[in-house]
NUNU-933948 format. One record per residue (C-alpha): residue number from 0; residue in three letters; chain; x, y, z. Coordinates in steps of 0.25 Angstrom, whole numbers, plus 5000, padded with zeros to 4 digits. Example, Ala and Ser with C-alpha at 12.3 -4.5 7.8 and 13.67 -1.06 7.14 Angstrom:
<pts>
- nr, rest, kette, c1, c2, c3
- 0, ALA, A, 5049, 4982, 5031 .
- 1, SER, A, 5055, 4996, 5029 .
</pts>
This chain:
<pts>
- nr, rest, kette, c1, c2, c3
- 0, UNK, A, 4952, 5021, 4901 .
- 1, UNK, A, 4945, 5021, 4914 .
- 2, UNK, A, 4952, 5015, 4927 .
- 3, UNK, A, 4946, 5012, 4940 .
- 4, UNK, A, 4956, 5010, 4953 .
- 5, UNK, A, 4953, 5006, 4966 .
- 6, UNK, A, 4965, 5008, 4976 .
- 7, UNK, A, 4961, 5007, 4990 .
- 8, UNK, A, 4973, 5009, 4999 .
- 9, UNK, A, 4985, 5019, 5000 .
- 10, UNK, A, 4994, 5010, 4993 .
- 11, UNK, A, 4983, 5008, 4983 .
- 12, UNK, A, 4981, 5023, 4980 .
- 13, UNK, A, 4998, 5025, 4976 .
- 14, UNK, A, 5000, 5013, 4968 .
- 15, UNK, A, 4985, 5017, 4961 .
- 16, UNK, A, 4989, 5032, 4958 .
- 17, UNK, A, 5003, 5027, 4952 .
- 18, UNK, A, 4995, 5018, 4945 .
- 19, UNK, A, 4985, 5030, 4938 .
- 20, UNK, A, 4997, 5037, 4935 .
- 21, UNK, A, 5002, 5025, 4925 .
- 22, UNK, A, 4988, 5022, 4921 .
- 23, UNK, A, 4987, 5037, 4917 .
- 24, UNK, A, 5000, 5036, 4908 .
- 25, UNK, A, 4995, 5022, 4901 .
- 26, UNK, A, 4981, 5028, 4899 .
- 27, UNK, A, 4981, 5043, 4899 .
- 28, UNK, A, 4965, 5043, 4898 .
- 29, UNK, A, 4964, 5036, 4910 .
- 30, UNK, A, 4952, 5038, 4918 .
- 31, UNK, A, 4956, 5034, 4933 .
- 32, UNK, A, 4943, 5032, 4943 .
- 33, UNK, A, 4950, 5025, 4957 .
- 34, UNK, A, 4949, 5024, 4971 .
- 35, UNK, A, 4960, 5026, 4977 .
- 36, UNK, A, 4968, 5038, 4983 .
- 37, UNK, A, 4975, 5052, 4984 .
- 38, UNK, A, 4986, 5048, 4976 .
- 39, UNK, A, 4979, 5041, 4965 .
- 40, UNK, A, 4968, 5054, 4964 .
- 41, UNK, A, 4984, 5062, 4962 .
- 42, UNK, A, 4985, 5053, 4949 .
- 43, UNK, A, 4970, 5058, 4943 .
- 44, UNK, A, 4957, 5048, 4941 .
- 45, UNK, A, 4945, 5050, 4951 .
- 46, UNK, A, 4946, 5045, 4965 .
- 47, UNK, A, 4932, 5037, 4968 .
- 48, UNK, A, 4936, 5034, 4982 .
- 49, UNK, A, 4948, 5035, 4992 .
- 50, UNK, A, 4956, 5025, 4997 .
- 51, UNK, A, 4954, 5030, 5012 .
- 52, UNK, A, 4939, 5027, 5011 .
- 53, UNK, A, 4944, 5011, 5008 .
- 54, UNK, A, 4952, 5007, 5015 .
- 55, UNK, A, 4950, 4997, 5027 .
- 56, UNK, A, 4961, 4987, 5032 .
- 57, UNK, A, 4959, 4975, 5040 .
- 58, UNK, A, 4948, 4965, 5040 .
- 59, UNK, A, 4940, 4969, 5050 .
- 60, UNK, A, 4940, 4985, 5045 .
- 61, UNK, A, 4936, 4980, 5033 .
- 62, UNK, A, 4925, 4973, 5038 .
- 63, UNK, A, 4921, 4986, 5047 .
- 64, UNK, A, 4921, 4995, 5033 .
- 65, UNK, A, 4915, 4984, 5025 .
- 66, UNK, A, 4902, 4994, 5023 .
- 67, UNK, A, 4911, 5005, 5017 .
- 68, UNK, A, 4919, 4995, 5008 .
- 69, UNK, A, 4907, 4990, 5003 .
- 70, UNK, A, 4901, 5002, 5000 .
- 71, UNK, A, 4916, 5006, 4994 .
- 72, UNK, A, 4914, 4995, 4984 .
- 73, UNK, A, 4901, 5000, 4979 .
- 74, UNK, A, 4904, 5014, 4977 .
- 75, UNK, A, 4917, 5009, 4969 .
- 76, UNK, A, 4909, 4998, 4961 .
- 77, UNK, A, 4899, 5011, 4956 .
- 78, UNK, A, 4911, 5020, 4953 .
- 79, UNK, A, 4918, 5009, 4943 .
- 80, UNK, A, 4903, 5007, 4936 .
- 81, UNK, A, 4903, 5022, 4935 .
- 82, UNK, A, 4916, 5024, 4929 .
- 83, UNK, A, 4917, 5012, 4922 .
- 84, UNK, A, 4932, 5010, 4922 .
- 85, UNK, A, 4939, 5001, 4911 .
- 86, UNK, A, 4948, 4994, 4922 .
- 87, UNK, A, 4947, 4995, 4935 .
- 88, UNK, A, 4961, 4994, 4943 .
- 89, UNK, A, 4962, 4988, 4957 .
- 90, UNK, A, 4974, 4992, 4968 .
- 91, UNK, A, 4974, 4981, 4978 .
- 92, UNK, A, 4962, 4983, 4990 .
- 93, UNK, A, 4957, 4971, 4985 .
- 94, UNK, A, 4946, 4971, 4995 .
- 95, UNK, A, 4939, 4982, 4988 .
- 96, UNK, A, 4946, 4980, 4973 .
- 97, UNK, A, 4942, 4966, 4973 .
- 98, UNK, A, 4928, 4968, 4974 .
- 99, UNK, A, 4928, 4977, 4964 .
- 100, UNK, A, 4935, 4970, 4954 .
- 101, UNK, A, 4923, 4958, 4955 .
- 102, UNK, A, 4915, 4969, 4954 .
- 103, UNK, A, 4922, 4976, 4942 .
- 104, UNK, A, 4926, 4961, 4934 .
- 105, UNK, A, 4911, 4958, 4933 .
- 106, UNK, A, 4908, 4969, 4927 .
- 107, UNK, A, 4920, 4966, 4916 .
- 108, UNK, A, 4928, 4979, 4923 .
- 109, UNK, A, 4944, 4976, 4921 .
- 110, UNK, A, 4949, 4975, 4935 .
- 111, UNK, A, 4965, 4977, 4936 .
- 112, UNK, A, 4970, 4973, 4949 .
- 113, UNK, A, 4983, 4983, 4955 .
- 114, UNK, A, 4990, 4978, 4966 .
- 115, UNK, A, 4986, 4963, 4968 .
- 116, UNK, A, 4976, 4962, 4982 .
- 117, UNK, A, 4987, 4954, 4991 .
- 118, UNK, A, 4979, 4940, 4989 .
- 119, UNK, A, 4993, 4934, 4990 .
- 120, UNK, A, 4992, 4939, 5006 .
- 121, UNK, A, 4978, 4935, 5008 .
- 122, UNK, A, 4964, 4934, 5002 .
- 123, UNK, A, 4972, 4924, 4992 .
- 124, UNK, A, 4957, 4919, 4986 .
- 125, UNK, A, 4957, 4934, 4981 .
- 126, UNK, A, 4964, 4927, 4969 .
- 127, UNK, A, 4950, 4922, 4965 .
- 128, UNK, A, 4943, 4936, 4964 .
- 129, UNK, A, 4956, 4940, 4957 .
- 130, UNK, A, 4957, 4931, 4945 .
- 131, UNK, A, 4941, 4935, 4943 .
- 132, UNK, A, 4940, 4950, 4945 .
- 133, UNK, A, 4954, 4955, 4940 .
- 134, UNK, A, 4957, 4955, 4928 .
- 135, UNK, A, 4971, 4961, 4929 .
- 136, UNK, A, 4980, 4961, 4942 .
- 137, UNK, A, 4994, 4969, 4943 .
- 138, UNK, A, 5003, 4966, 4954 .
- 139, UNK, A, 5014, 4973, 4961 .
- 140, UNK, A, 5021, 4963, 4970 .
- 141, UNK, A, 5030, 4953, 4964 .
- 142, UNK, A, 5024, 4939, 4972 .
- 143, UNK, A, 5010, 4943, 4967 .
- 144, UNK, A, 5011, 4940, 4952 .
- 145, UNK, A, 5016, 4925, 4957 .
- 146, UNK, A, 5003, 4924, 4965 .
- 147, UNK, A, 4997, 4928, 4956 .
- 148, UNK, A, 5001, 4921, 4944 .
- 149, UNK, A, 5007, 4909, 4949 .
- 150, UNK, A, 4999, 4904, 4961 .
- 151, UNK, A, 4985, 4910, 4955 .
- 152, UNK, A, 4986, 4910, 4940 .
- 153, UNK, A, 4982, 4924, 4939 .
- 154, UNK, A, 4990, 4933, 4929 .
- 155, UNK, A, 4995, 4945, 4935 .
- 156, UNK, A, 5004, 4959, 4933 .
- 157, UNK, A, 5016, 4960, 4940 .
- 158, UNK, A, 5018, 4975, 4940 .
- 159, UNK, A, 5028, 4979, 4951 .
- 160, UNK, A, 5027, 4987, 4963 .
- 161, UNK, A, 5019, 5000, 4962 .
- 162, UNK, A, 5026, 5006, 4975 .
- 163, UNK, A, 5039, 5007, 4969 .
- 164, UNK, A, 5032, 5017, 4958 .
- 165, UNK, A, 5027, 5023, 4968 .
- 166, UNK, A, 5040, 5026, 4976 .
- 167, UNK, A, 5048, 5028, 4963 .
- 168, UNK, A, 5040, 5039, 4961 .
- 169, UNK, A, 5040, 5046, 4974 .
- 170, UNK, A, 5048, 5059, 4972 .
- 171, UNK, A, 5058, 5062, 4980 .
- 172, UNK, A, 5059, 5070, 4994 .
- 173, UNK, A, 5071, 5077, 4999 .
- 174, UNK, A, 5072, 5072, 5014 .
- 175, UNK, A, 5075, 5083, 5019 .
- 176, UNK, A, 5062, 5090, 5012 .
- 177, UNK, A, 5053, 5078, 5016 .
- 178, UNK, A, 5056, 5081, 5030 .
- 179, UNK, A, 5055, 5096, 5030 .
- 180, UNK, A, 5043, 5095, 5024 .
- 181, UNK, A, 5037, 5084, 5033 .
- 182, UNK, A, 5043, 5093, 5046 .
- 183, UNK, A, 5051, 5077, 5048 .
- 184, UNK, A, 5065, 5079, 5056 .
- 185, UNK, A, 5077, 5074, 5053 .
- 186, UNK, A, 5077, 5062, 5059 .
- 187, UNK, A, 5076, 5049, 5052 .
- 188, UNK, A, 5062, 5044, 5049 .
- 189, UNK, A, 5054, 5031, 5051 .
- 190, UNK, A, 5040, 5030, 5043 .
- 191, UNK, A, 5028, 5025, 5048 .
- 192, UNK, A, 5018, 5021, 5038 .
- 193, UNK, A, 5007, 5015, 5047 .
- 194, UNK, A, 4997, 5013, 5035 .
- 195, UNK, A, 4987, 5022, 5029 .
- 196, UNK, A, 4973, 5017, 5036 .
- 197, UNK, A, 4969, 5024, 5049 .
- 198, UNK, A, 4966, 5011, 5056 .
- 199, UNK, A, 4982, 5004, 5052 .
- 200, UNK, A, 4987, 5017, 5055 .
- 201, UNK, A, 4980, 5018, 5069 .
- 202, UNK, A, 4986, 5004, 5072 .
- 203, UNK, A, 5000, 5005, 5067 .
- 204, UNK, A, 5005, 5019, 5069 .
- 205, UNK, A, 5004, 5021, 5085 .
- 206, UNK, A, 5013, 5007, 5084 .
- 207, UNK, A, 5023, 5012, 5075 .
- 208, UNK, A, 5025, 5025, 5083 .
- 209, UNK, A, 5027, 5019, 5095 .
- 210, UNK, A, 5041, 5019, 5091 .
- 211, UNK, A, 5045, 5032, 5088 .
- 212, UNK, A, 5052, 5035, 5104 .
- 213, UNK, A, 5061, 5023, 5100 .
- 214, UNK, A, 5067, 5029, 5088 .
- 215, UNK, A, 5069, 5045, 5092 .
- 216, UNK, A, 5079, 5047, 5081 .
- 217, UNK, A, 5069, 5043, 5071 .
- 218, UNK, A, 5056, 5050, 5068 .
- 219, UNK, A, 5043, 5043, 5063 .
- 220, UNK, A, 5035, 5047, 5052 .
- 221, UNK, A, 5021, 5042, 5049 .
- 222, UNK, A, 5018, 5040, 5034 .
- 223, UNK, A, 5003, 5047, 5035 .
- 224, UNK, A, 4994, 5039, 5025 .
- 225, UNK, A, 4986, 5048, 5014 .
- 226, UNK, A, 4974, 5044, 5020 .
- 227, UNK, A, 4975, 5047, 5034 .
- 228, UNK, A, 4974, 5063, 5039 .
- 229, UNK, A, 4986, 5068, 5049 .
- 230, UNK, A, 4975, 5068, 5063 .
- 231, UNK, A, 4976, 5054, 5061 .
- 232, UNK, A, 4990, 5052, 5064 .
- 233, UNK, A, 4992, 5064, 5074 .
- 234, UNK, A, 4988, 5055, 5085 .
- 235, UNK, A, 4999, 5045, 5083 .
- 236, UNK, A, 5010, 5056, 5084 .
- 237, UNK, A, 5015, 5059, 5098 .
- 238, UNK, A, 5031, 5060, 5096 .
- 239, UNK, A, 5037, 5071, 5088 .
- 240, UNK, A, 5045, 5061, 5082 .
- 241, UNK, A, 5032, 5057, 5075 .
- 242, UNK, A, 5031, 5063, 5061 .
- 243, UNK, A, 5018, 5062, 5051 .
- 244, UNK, A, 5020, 5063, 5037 .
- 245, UNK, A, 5005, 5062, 5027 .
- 246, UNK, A, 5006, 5055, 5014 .
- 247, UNK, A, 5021, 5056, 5011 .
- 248, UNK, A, 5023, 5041, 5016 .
- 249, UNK, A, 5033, 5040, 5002 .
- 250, UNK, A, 5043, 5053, 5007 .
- 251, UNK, A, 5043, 5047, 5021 .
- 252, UNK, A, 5046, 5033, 5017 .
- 253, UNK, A, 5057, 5040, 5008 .
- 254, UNK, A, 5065, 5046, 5020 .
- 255, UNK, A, 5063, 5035, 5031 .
- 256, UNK, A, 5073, 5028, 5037 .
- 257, UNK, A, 5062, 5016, 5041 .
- 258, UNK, A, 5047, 5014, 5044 .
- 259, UNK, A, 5037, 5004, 5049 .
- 260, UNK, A, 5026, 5002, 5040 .
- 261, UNK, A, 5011, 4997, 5040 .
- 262, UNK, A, 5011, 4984, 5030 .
- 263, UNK, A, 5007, 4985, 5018 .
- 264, UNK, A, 5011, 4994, 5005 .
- 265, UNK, A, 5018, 5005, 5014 .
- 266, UNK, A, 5030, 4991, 5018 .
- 267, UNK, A, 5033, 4991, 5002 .
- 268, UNK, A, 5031, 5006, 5001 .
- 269, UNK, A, 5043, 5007, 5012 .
- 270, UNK, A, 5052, 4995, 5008 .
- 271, UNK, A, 5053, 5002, 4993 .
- 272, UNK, A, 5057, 5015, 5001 .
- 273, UNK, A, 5068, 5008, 5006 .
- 274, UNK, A, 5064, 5011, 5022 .
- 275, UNK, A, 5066, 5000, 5032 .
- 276, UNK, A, 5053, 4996, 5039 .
- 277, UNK, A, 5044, 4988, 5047 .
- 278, UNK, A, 5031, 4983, 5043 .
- 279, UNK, A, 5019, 4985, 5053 .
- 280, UNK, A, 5007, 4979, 5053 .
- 281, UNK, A, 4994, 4978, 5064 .
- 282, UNK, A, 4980, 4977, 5060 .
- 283, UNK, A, 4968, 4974, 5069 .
- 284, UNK, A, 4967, 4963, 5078 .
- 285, UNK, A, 4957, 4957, 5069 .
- 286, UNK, A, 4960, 4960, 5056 .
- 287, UNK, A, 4977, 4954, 5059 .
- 288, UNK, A, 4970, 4942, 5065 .
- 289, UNK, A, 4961, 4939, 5052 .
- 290, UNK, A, 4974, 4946, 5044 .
- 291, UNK, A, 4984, 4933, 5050 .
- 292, UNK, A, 4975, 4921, 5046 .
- 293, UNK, A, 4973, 4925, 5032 .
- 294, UNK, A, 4987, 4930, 5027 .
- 295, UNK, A, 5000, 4921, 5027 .
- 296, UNK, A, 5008, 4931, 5022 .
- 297, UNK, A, 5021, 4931, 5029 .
- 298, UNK, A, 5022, 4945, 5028 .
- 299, UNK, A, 5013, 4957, 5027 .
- 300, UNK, A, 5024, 4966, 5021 .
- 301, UNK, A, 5024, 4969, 5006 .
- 302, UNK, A, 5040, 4969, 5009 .
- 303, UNK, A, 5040, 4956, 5015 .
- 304, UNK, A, 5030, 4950, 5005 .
- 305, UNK, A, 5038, 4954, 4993 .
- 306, UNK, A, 5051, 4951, 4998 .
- 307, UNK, A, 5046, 4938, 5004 .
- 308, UNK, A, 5054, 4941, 5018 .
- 309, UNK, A, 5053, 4949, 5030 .
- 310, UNK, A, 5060, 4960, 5024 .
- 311, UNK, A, 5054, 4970, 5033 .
- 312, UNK, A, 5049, 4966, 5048 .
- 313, UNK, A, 5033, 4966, 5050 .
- 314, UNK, A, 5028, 4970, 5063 .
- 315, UNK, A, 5014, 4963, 5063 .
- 316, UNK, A, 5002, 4966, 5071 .
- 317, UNK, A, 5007, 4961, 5085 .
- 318, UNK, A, 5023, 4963, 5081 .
- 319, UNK, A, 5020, 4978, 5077 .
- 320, UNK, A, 5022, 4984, 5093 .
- 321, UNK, A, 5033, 4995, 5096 .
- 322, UNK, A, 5043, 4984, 5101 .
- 323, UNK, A, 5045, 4978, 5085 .
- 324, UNK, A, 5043, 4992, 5079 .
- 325, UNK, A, 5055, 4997, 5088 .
- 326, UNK, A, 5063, 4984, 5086 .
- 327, UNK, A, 5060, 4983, 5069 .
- 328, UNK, A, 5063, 4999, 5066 .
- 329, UNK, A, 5076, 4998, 5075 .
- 330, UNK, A, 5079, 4987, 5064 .
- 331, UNK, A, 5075, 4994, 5052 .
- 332, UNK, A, 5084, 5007, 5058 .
- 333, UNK, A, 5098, 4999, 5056 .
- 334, UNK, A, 5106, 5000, 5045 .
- 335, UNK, A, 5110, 4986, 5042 .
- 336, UNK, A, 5095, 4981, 5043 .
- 337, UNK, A, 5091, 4991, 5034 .
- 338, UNK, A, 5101, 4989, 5024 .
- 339, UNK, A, 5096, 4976, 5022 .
- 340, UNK, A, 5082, 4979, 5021 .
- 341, UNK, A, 5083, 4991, 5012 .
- 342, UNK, A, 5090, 4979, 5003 .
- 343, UNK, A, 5079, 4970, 5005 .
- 344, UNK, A, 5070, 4983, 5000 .
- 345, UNK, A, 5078, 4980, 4986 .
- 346, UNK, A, 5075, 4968, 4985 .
- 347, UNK, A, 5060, 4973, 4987 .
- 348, UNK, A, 5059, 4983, 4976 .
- 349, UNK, A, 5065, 4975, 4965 .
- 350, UNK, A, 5055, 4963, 4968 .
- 351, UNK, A, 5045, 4973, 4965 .
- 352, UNK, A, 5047, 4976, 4951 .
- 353, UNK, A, 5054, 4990, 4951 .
- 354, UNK, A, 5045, 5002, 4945 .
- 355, UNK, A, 5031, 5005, 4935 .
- 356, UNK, A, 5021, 4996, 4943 .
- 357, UNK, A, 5011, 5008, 4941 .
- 358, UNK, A, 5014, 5008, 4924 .
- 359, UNK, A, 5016, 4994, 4923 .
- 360, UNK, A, 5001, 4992, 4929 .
- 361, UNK, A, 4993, 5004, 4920 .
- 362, UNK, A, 5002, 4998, 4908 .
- 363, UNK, A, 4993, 4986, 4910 .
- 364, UNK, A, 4982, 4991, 4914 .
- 365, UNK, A, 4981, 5000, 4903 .
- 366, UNK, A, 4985, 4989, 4892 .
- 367, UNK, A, 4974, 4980, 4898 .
- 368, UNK, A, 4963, 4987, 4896 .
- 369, UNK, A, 4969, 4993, 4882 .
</pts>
């Protein structure tokens, strides 16, 4: 059979290539056409487009790089027509996907929806395009199939939380190899994951260093996203206690002792690890002012949301300076405190529905359109 993915972010790309592996074990004539990323091009298929080439956060960004979006949307919509897929599978970016999926349903293509948009966050009227355009949705955080199902009376797959796939099936690195091999010393390591866009990465990395005279006995390392070249980041390095490590954000996360992390999936991706953290967040002044009036979440952490408690502290917009990053990593650095927030990560990981997210989602998929 034929599928057709659209993942348009980081995240997107790892939880799509774990999933063309399990669709290439239920299906082994598979025929896989996606946009995505480098890891999903590892897995086979034919990469359309790269996510790098998508992906605009913030409102007012968005509106500035409306006329390549647009113009996204049509070379998409040409490719699907030419390839005629027999289902076409959506990973989040519901900006884009969603359009398509309207696009897709009214020309009787099965649209299957992976990774629920977070309309429980905002954009809730969502719900209405949802019920018309998708014909499958599988979901991966424990609240959404409630939403879902009991406050909208749209039925739903609870599948589990693709990331601790992903984690389980990370090899393992001797610690002592990683930071040979990554010229790291021996002193311990706090991660820095500032996001993987130019523009977030520009706003939250020069904060997050600004740090690193008060901890001497530690040494930073900045999680280098796939999508961004080294010259990049050169220019936010000025202390040798500064270290850069591309694409390897698993193996760093693996031997830290704590981090500070930009929202989004990285929080997750870091509490699953079993590191201390602090959340970060600080968008443009526009895009956080529009951002405010429209979500009433009381958190912007995937740990927090879940747990539904401040499990882990968020540093937000004005609150994300040098004097609550010193005061919140000197926290996280104490024994008892982390003790009780690595206990709290338990809790976490079982409220995710333990492992085979991925297989559970082609096993469906597959069985749908037999």
């Amino acid at each position: 059979m034929k599928y057709y993915i659209i993942a348009g972010e980081a995240s997107g790309d790892l939880h799509g290539s774990n999933l063309m592996k399990a669709l290439y074990k239920e299906d082994v004539n598979a025929d896989i056409r996606f946009w995505g990323g480098d890891l999903m091009q590892k897995v086979g298929g034919t990469l359309v487009k790269h996510y790098r080439e998508l992906a605009f956060m913030g409102f007012v960004e968005v509106l500035f790089n409306l006329k390549t979006i647009l113009g996204n949307i049509k070379i998409c919509k040409k490719d699907i027509l030419e390839f005629q897929p027999d289902v076409i599978i959506f990973i989040d970016y519901p900006g884009f996907n969603m359009r398509i999926a309207k696009w897709a349903k009214e020309l009787g293509i099965k649209t299957h929806y992976y990774i629920s948009p977070q309309i429980w966050a905002w954009k809730e009227n969502r719900i209405t395009a949802i019920k018309r355009d998708v014909d499958k949705m599988y979901v991966i955080l424990p609240f959404e199939k409630n939403f879902y199902e009991d406050k909208h009376h749209f039925p739903v797959e609870f599948v589990g939380h693709p990331l601790i796939d992903a984690i389980q099936n990370q090899a393992s690195i001797d610690p002592t190899t990683f930071r040979a091999e990554n010229q790291l010393s021996d002193k311990p390591i706090i991660a820095l994951l500032p996001g993987s866009r130019k523009q977030e990465i520009t706003k939250m990395l020069s904060v997050m260093l600004s740090v690193v005279n008060d901890f001497p006995e530690y040494q930073f390392v900045i999680a280098g996203a796939p999508s961004q070249e080294y010259d990049f980041y050169k220019s936010f390095i000025s202390n040798e206690n500064i270290k850069f490590i591309s694409n390897k954000t698993y193996d760093l996360l693996k031997n830290a002792t704590a981090a500070l992390v930009t929202s989004g999936t990285a929080t997750l991706e870091t509490a699953l690890f079993k590191v201390p953290e602090v959340v970060c967040y600080k968008g443009s002044w526009a895009s956080y002012q529009i951002a405010k009036r429209i979500i009433t979440l009381k958190y912007i952490s995937l740990v927090n949301l879940i747990m539904d408690e401040e499990v882990v502290t968020e540093l937000i917009q004005d609150q994300f300076d040098t004097k609550n990053i010193k005061k919140e990593l000197e926290k996280i650095l104490q024994p008892e405190y982390r003790k009780q927030l690595l206990e709290k990560y338990d809790l976490l990981e079982k409220k995710l529905g333990g492992i085979g997210a991925s297989e559970k989602t082609a096993q469906l998929i597959v069985a749908d359109l037999k």
